[in-house]
C-alpha positions, 0 to 999 in steps of 0.5 A, a space after each residue: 500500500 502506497 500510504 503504509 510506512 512498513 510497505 515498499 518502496 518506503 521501507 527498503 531503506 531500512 531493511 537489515 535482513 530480508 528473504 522473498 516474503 519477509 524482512 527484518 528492520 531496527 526500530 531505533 528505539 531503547 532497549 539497545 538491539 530492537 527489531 522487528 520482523 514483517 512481510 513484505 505483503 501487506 497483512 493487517 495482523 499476524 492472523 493474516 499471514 500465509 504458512 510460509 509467511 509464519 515459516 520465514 518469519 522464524 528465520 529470520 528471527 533467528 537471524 536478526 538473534 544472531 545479530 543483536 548478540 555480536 553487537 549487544 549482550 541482553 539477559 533475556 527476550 521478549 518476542 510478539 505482535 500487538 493486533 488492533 488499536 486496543 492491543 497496541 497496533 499502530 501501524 496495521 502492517 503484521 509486525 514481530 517484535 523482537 525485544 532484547 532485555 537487560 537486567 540494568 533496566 528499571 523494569 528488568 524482570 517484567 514481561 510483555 503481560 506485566 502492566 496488563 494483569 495489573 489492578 490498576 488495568 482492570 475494568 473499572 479501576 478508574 472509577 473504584 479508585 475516583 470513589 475512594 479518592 471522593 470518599 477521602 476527600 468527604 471524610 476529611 472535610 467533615 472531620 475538619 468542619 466538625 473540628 471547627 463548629 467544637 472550636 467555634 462553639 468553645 469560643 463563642 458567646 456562650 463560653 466566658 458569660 461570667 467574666 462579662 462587665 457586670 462580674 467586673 463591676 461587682 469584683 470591683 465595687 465589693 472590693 472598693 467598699 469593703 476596703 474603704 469600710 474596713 479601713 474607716 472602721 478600723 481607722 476609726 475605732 484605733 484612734 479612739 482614746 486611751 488605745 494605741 494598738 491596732 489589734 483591740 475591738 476597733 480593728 475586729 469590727 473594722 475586719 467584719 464589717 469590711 467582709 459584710 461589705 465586700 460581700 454584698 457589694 459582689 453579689 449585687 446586680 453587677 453579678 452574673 451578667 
């Protein structure tokens, strides 16, 4: 076909081996030492190739071996065809891959079929995995608007009632009056004549009458507010 990459005249540039139905080309791309081997007809897939198509196919596998080895040293192989768009065909002219391996790669010891039976590759992955990404998110958005309502709530109008003006002002007016009550009366009652101490009759009505004081004063309408 005249628009086919792998067909000729397009192709013979590149072709390193060849027989009268099949020939082998370098693909150009890591690993070192890729080939690929397809026939000269223009065949959709593998399963439209002719018995001796298959026949010349594996020769010049071999051949194309052969090759790679004087040039490179692999540790292993993987040989196949991808057919059809969801197996990975590009190009729809039948194409062998033969894929020399090493055991420096990053994915040295996994096969052609590795990434296929992987979870993540299984019909509807995708979309179990969206739902455990969605149910995260949920979770953790309640778990922080639950922890900001606690914290609102302790910080809000209901918390530190009692600490408002009116405690303020009952604590300062009961301290005021019974500190100005008990020191007038003890004032008072230690200047009175003939006594010189501070701790005779005058000082005790002074104490109690300053507790009086600074009591009711707490508990008047200041309080409680």
């Amino acid at each position: 076909m005249e628009d086919c990459a792998f067909c000729l005249p397009r192709i013979k540039p590149d072709i390193v081996l060849s027989d009268q139905l099949c020939y082998a080309i370098w693909t150009k791309q890591l690993p070192e030492g890729s080939a690929m081997v397809m026939p000269f007809a223009h065949r959709p897939t593998m399963f439209d190739l002719t018995p001796d198509e298959w026949s010349s196919t594996q020769r010049l596998l071999d051949e194309m071996k052969s090759l790679i080895l004087r040039h490179h040293d692999p540790h292993g192989w993987n040989v196949g065809w991808n057919v059809g768009a969801i197996g990975g065909q590009s190009v729809f002219h039948a194409h062998c891959h033969l894929v020399p391996r090493y055991s420096d790669e990053r994915y040295a010891g996994r096969g052609i079929r590795a990434w296929i039976k992987d979870p993540s590759n299984h019909p509807g992955a995708d979309h179990r995995a969206d739902s455990a990404a969605d149910s995260a998110a949920d979770h953790g958005a309640g778990h922080r608007a639950g922890r900001g309502a606690s914290h609102a709530s302790d910080h809000g109008a209901g918390r530190g009632v009692s600490h408002g003006a009116g405690h303020d002002a009952g604590h300062d007016a009961g301290h005021d009056a019974g500190h100005d009550a008990s020191h007038d009366a003890s004032h008072d009652a230690s200047h009175r004549p003939g006594r010189g101490v501070s701790h005779g009759p005058g000082y005790d009505a002074g104490r109690v009458a300053g507790r009086v004081a600074r009591h009711g004063a707490s508990h008047g309408p200041g309080r409680g507010v």
